[in-house]
Backbone as a ProteinNet text record, in pm:
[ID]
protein_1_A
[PRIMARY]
XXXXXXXXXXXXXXXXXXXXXXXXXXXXXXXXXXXXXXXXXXXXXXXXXXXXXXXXXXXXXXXXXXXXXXXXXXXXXXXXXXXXXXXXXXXXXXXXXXXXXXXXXXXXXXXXXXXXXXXXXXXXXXXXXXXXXXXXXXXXXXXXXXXXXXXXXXXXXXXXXXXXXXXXXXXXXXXXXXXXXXXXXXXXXXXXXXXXXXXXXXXXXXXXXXXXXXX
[TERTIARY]
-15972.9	-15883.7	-15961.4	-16058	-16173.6	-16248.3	-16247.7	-16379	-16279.4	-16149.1	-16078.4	-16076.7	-16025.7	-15980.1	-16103.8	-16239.5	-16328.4	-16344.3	-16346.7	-16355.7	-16227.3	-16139.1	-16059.6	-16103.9	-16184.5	-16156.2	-16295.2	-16379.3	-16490.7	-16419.4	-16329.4	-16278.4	-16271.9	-16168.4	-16088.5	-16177.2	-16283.1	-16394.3	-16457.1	-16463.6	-16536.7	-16462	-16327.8	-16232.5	-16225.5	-16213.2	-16233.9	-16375.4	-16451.1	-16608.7	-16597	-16561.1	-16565.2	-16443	-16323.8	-16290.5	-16312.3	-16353.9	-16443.7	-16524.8	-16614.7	-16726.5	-16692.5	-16581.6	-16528.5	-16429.9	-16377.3	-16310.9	-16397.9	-16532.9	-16640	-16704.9	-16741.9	-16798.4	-16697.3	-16583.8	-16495.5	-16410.2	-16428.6	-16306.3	-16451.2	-16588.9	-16690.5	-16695.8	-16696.6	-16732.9	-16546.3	-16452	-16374.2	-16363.6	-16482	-16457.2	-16599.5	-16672.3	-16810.4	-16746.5	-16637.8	-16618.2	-16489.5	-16417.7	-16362.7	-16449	-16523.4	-16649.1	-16692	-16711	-16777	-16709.4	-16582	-16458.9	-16447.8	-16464.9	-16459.6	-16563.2	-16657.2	-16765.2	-16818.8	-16737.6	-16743.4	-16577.4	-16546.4	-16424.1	-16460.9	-16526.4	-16572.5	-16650.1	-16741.5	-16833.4	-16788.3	-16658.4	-16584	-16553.4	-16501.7	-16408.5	-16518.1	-16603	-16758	-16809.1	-16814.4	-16796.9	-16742.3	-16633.9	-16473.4	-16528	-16524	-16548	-16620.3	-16763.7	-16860.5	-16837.2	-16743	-16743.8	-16647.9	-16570.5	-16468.2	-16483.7	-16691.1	-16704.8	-16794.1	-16825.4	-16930.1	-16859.1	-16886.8	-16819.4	-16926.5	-16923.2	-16998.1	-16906.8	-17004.6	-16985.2	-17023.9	-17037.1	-17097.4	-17135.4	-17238.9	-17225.2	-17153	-17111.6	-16972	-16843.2	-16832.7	-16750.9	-16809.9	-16915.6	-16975	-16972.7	-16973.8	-16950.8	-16786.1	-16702.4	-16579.7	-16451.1	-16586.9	-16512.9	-16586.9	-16701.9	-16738.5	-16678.7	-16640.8	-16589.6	-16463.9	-16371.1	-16291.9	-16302.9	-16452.8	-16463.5	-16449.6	-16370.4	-16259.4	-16369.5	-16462.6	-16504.1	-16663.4	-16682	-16825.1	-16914.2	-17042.1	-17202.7	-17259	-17362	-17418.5	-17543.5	-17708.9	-17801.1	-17882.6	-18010.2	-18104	-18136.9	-18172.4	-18285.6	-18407.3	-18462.6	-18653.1	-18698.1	-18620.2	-18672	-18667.1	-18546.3	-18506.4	-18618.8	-18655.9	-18718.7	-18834.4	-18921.9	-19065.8	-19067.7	-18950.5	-18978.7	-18966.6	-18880.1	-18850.2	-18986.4	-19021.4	-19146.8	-19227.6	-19267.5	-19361.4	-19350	-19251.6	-19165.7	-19045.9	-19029	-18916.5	-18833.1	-18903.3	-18821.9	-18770.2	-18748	-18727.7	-18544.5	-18473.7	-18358.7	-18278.4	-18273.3	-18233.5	-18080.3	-18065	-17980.8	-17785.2	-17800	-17681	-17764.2	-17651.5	-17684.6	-17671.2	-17626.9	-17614.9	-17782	-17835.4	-17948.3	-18071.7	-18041.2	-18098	-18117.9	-18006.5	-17969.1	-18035.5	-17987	-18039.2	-18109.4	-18226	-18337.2	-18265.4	-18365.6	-18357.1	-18375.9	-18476.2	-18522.2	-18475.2	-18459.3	-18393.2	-18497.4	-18623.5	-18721.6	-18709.8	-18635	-18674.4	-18501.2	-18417.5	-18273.2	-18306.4	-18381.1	-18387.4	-18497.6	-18575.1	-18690.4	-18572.6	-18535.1	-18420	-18291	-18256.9	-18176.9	-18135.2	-18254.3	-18260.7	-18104.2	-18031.3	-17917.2	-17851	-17861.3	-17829.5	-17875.7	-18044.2	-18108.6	-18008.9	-18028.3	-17959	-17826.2	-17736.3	-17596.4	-17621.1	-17707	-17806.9	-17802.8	-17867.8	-17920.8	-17795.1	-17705	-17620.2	-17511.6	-17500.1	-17461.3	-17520.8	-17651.1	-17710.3	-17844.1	-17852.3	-17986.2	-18106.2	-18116.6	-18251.5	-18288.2	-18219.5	-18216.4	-18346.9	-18479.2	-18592.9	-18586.9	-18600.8	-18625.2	-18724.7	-18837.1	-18942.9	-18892	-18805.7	-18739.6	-18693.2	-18664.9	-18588.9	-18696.2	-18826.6	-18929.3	-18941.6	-18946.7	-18964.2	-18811	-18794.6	-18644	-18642	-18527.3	-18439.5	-18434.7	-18418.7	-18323.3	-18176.9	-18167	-18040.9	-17918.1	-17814.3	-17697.8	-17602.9	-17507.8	-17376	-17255.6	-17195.4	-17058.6	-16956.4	-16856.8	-16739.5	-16631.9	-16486.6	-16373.8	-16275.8	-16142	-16018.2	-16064.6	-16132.9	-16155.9	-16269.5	-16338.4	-16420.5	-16542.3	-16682.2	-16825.5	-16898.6	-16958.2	-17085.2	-17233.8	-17345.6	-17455.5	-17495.9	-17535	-17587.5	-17771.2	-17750.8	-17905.8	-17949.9	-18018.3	-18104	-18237.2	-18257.9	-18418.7	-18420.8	-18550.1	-18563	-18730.8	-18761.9	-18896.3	-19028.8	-19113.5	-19234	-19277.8	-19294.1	-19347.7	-19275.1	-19177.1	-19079	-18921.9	-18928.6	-18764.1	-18664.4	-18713.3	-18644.8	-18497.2	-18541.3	-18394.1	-18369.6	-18405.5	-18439.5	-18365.4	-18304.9	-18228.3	-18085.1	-18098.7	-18007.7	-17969.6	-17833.5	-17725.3	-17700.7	-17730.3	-17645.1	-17599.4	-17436.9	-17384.3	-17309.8	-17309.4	-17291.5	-17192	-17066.7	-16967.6	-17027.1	-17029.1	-17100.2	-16978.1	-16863.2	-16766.2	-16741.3	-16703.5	-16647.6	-16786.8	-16899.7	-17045.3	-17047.1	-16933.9	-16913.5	-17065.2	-17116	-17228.1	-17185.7	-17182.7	-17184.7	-17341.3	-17342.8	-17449.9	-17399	-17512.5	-17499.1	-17642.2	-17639.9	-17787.9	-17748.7	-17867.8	-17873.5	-17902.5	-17874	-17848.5	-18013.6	-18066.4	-18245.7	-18291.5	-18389.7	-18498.1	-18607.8	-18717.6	-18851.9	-18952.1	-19056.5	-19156.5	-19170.4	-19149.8	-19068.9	-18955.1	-18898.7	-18727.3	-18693.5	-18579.3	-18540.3	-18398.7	-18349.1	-18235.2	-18124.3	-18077.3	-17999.9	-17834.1	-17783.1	-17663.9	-17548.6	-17592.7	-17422.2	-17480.9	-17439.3	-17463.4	-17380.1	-17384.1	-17351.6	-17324.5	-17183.5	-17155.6	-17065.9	-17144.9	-17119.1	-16992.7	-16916.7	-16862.5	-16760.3	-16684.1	-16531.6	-16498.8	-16553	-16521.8	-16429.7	-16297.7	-16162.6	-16225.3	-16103	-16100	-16220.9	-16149	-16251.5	-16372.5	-16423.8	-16563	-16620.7	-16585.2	-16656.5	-16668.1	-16590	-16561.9	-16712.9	-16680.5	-16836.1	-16989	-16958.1	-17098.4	-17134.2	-17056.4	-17080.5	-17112.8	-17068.2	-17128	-17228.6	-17290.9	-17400.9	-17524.1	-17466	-17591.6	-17612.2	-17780	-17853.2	-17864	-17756.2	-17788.1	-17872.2	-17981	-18100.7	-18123.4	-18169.5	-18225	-18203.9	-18007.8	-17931.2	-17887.9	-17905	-17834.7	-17693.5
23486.4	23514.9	23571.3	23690.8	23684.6	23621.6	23505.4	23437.9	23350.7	23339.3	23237.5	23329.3	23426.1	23487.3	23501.3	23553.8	23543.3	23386.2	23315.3	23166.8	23166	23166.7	23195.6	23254.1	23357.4	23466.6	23339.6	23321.8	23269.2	23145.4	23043.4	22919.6	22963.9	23062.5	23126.9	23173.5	23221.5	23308.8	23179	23072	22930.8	22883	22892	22819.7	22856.1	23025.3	23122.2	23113.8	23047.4	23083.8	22957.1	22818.2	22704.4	22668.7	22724.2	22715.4	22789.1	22911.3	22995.1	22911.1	22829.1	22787.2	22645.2	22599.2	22477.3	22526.6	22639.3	22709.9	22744.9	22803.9	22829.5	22721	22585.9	22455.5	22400.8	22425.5	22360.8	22396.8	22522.7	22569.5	22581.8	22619.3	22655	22482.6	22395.7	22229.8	22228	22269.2	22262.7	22350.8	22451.6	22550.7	22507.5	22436.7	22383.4	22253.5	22190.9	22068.8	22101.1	22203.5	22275.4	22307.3	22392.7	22462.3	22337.3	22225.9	22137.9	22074.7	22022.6	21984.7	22089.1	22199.3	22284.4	22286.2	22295.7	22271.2	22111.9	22003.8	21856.9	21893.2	21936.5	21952.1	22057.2	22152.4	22209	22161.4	22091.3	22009.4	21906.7	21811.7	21738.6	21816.6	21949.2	22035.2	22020.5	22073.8	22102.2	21964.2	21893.3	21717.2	21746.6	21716.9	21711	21783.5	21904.3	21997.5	22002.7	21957	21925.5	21821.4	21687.2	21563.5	21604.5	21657.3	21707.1	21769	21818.9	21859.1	21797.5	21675.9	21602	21477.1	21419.9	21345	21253.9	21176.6	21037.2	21030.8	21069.7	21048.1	20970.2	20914.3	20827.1	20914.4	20852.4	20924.4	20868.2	20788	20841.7	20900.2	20932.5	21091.1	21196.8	21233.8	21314.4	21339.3	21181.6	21209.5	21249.8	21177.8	21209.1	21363	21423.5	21562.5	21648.4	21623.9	21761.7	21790.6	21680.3	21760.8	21837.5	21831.8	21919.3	22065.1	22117.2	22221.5	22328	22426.3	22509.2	22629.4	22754.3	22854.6	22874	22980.6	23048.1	22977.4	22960.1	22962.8	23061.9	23119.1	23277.1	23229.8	23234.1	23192.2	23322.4	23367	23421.6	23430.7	23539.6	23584.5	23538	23568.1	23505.5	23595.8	23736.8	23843.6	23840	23812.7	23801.9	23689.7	23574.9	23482.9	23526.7	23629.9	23638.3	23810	23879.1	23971.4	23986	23925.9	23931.1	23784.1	23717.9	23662.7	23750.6	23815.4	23933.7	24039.6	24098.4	24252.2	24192.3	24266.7	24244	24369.7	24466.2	24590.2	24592.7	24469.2	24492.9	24499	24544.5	24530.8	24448.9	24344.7	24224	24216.9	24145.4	24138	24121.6	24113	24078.1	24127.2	24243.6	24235	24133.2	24047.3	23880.7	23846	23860.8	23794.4	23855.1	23939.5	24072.1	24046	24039.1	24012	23918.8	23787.9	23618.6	23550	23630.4	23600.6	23471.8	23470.5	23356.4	23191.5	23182.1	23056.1	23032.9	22938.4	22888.9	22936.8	22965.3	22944.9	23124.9	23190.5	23352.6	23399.3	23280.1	23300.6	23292.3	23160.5	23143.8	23285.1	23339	23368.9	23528	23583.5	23687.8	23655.6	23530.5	23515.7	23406.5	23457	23339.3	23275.2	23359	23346.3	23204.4	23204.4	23088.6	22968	22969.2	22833.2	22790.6	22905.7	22901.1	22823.4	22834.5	22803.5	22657.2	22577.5	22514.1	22385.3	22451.5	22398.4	22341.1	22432.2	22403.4	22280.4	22282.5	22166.1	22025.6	22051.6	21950.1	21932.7	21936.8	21949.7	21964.7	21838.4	21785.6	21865.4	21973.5	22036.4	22083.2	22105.4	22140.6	22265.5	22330.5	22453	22388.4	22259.5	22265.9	22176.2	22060.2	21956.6	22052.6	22162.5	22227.1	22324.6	22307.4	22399.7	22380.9	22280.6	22290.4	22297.6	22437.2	22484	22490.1	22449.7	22524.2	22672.3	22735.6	22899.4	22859	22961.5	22964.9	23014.3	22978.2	22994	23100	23175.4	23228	23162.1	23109.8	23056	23121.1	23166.3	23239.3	23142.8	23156.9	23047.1	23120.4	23175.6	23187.8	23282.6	23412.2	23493.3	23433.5	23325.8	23255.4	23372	23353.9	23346.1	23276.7	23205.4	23137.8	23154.8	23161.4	23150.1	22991.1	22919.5	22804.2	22773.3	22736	22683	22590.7	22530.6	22387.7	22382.2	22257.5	22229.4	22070.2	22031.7	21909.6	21854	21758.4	21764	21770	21822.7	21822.8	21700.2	21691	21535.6	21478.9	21484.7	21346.1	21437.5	21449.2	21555	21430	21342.4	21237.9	21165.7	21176.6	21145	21242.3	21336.3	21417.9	21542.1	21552.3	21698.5	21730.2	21880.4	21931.3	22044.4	22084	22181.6	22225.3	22397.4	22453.6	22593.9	22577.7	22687.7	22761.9	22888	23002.7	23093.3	23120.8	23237.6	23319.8	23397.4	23557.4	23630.6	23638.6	23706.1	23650.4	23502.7	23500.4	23453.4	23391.9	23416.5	23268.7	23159	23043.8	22969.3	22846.7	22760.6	22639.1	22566.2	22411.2	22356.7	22237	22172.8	22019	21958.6	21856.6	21767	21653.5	21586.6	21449.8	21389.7	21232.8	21221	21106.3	20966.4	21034.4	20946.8	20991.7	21096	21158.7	21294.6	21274.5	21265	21255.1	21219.2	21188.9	21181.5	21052.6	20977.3	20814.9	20808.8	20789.2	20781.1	20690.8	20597	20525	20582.8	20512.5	20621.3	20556.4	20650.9	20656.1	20588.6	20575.9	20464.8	20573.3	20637.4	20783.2	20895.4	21024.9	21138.1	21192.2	21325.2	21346.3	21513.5	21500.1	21650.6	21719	21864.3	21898	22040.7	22054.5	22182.5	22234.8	22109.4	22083.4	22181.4	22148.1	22266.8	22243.5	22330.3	22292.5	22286.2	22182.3	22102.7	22168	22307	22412.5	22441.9	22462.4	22433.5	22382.8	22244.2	22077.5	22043.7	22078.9	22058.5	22149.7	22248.7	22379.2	22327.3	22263.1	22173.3	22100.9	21974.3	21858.6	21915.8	22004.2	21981.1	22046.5	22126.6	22174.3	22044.5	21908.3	21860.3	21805.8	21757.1	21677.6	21534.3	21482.4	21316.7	21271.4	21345.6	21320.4	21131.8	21166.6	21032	20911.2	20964.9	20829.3	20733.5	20634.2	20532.9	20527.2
-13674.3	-13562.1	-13443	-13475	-13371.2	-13307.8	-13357.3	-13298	-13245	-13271.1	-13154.5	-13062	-13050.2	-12944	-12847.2	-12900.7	-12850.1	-12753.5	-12823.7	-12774.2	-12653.3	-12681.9	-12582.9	-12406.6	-12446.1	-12365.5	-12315.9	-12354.2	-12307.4	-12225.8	-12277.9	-12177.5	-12067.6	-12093.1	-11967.8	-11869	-11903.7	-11806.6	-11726	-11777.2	-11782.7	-11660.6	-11698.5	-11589.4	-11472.6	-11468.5	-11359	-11225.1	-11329.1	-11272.8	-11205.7	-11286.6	-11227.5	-11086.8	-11126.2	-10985.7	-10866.4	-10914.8	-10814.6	-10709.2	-10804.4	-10740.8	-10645.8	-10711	-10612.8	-10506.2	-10508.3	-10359.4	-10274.1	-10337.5	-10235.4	-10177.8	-10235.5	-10180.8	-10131.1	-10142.5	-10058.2	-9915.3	-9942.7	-9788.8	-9694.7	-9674.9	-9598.9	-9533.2	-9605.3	-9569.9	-9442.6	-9487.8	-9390.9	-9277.7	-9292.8	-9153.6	-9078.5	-9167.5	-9077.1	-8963.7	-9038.1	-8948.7	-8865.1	-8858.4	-8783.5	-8667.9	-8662.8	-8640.8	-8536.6	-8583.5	-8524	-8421.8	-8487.8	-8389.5	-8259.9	-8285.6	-8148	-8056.9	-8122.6	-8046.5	-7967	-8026.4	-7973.8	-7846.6	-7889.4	-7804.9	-7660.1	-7695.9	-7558.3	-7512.5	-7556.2	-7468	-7381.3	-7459.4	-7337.3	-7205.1	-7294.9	-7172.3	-7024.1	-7082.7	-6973.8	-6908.8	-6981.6	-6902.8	-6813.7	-6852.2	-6755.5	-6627.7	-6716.8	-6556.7	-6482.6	-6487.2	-6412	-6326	-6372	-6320	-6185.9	-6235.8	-6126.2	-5975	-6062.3	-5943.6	-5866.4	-5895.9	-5849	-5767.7	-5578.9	-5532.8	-5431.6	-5428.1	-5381.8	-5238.7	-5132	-5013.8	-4892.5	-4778.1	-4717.9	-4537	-4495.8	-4355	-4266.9	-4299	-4204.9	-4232.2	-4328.1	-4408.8	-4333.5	-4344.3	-4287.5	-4127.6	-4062.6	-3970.1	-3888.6	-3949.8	-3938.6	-3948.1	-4071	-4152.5	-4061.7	-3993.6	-3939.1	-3828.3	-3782.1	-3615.5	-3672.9	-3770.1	-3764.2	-3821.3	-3808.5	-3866.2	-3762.7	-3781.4	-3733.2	-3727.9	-3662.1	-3682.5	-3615.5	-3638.7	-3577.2	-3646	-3550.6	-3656.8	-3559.4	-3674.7	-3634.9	-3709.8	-3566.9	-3609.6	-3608.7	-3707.3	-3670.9	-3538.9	-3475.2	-3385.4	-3395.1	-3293.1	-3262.1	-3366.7	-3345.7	-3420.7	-3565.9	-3598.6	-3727.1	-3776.4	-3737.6	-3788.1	-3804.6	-3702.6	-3689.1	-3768.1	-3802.5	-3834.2	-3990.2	-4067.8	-4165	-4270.6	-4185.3	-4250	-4288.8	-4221.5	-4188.4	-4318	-4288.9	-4383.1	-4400.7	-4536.1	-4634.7	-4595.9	-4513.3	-4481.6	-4339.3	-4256.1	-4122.7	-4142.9	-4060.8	-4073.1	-3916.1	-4036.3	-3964.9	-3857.5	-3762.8	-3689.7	-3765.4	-3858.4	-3934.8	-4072.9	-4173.6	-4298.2	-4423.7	-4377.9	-4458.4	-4441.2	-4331.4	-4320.1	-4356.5	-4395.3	-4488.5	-4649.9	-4663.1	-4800.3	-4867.8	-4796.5	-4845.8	-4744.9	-4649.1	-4579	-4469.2	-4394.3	-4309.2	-4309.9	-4453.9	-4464.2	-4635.8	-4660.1	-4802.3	-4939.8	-4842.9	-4986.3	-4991.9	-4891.1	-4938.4	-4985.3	-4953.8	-5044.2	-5182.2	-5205.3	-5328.6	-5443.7	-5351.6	-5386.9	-5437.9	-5337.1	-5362.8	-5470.7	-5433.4	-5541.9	-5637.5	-5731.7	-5831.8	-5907.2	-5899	-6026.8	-5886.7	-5746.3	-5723.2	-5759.9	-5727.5	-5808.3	-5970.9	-6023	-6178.9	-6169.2	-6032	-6046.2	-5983.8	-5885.1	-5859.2	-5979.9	-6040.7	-6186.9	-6280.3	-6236.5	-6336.6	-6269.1	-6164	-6095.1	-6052.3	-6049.2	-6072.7	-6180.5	-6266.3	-6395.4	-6296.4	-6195.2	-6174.3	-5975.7	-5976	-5863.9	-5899.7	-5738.4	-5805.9	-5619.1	-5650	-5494.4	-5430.1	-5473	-5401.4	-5302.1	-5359.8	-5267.8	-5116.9	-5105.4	-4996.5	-4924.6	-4997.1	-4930.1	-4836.1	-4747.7	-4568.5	-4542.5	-4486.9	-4452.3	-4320.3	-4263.8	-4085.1	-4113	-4044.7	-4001.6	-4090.6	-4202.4	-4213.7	-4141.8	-4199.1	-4042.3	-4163.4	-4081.4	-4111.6	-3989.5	-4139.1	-4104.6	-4146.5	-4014.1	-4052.2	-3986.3	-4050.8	-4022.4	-4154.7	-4079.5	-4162.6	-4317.3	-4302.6	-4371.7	-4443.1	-4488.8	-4488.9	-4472.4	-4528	-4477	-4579.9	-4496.8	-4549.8	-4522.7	-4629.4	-4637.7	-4644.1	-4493.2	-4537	-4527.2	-4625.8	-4643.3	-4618	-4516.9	-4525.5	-4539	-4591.4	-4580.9	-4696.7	-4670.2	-4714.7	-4781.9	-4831.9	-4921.6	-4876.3	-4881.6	-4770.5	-4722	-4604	-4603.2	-4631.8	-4574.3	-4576.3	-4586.5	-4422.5	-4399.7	-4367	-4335.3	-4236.4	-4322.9	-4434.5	-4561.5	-4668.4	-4643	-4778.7	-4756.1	-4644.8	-4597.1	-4729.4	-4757.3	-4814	-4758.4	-4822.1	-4730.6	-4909.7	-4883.7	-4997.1	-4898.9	-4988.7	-4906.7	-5016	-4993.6	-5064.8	-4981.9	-5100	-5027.8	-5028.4	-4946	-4954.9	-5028.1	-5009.2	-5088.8	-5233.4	-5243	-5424.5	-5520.8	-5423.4	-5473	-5540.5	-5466.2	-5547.8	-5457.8	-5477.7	-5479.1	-5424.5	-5373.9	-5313.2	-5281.1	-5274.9	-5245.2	-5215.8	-5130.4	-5055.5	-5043.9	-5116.8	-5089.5	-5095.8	-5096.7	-5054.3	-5180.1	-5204.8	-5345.8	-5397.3	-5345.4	-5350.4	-5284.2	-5359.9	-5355.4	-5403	-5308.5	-5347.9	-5220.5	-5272.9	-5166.8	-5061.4	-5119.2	-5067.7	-5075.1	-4999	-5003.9	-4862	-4878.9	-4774.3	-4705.8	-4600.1	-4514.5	-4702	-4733.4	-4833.2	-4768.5	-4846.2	-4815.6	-4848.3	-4984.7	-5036.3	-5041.4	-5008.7	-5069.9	-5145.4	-5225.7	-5340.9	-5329.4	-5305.7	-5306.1	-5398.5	-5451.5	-5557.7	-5548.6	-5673.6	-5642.5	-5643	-5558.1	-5531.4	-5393.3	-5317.5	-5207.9	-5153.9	-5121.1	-5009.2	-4910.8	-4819.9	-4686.9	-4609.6	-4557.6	-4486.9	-4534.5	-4621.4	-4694.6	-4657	-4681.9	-4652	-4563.5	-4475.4	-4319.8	-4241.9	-4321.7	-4280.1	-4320.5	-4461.8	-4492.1	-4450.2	-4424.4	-4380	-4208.8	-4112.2	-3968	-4020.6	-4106.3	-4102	-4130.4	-4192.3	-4185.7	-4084.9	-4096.6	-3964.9	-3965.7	-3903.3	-3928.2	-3796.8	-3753	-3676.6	-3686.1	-3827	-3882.5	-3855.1	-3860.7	-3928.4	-3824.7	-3811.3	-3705.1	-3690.7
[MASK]
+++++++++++++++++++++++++++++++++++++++++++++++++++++++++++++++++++++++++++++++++++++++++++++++++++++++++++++++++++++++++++++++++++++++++++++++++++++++++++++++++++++++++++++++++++++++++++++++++++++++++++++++++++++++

C-alpha cells in the first residue's frame, strides 16, 4: 500500500513539474510575439509620421508662396557679423543672435541637438553641405519668431542652397533643400520640404530662399 501511494505521490509530482514546464515555454513565446507585434506596429507609426512630414515642391511654389509672407526680417549688423566671428563673448545686437550666432555653421556648432533633429528628418542631412553660409536672419510675423539659416555646399552654391528654420519659442525644426546635394549638381527640377510647417511658416521659408540661380 506504501509503495503505491509512494508511486502515486511521485506521478503526481511528474505531472506538476511537466506542466509547469510547458506554461513556462509557452506563455514567454506569446509575449515575445506580442512584444514583436508592437514593436512592428510602432515602427509603421514612425513611417507614417515622418512621411507626413516630407513634401515635394517645385520653384515655382516657391515662387508663388513667398510673396504672401506676412512679417519682419531682422538682419545682423556689420558688427554683429565682424564681432561675434571674432568673440563668442560680444553681445550681439539682438539676443537671438547671441544665442544661435550669425552664420549656420556657429548655430549648428552651439546647437547640436538641432543637427540631431536635422538628422532625424532627413538621415542623409550632412552640416558640411551648408558650410558656406549667408548672415542668418530673424523672422517675426503673428507671434511667430524664427531662426533662419542659410547656406549651401562649398564650391558649388549655385544649386545647392538650403533654408533651415527654427522656432525660437516651441524649438520645432523645418528644412528646405533641392532634390540633389553634392559637389556636381544641376539646376534641380523639385525641392523637398520637410516638417509640415503651417501656411505662415512656409510662406517665411520659402521667401527666405535664393532663386538667384534659377531662370
Amino acid at each position: 500500500m506504501k509503495k503505491i501511494l509512494i508511486v502515486g505521490i511521485i506521478v503526481l509530482l511528474l505531472v506538476i513539474l511537466i506542466t509547469g514546464i510547458f506554461i513556462y515555454l509557452k506563455f514567454p513565446q506569446k509575449e515575445i510575439s506580442s512584444n514583436s507585434n508592437q514593436s512592428q506596429n510602432s515602427n509603421n507609426i514612425t513611417d507614417s509620421s515622418l512621411s507626413n512630414q516630407i513634401e515635394s515642391i517645385t520653384v515655382d511654389d516657391i515662387r508663388s508662396e513667398a510673396v504672401s509672407f506676412k512679417g519682419d526680417i531682422q538682419q545682423p549688423t556689420q558688427q554683429d557679423i565682424t564681432s561675434t566671428v571674432e568673440s563668442d563673448s560680444y553681445v550681439s545686437s539682438d539676443p537671438l543672435f547671441g544665442q544661435y550666432g550669425v552664420y549656420g555653421y556657429q548655430t549648428f556648432k552651439k546647437h547640436p541637438e538641432i543637427v540631431s533633429a536635422l538628422k532625424a528628418l532627413d538621415p542623409h542631412f550632412d552640416p558640411y553641405s551648408m558650410s558656406t553660409s549667408s548672415p542668418n536672419e530673424i523672422v517675426k510675423f503673428n507671434n511667430h519668431t524664427l531662426m533662419i539659416v542659410g547656406g549651401c555646399y562649398p564650391h558649388n552654391c549655385g544649386y545647392t542652397e538650403q533654408i533651415v528654420a527654427i522656432d525660437t519659442n516651441s524649438h520645432a525644426v523645418y528644412y528646405l533643400r533641392p532634390g540633389n546635394i553634392g559637389p556636381i549638381t544641376s539646376q534641380p527640377k523639385s525641392f523637398i520640404l520637410y516638417g509640415n510647417p503651417s501656411s505662415e511658416v512656409r510662406a517665411a521659408i520659402l521667401q527666405a530662399y535664393p532663386l538667384n540661380s534659377f531662370l
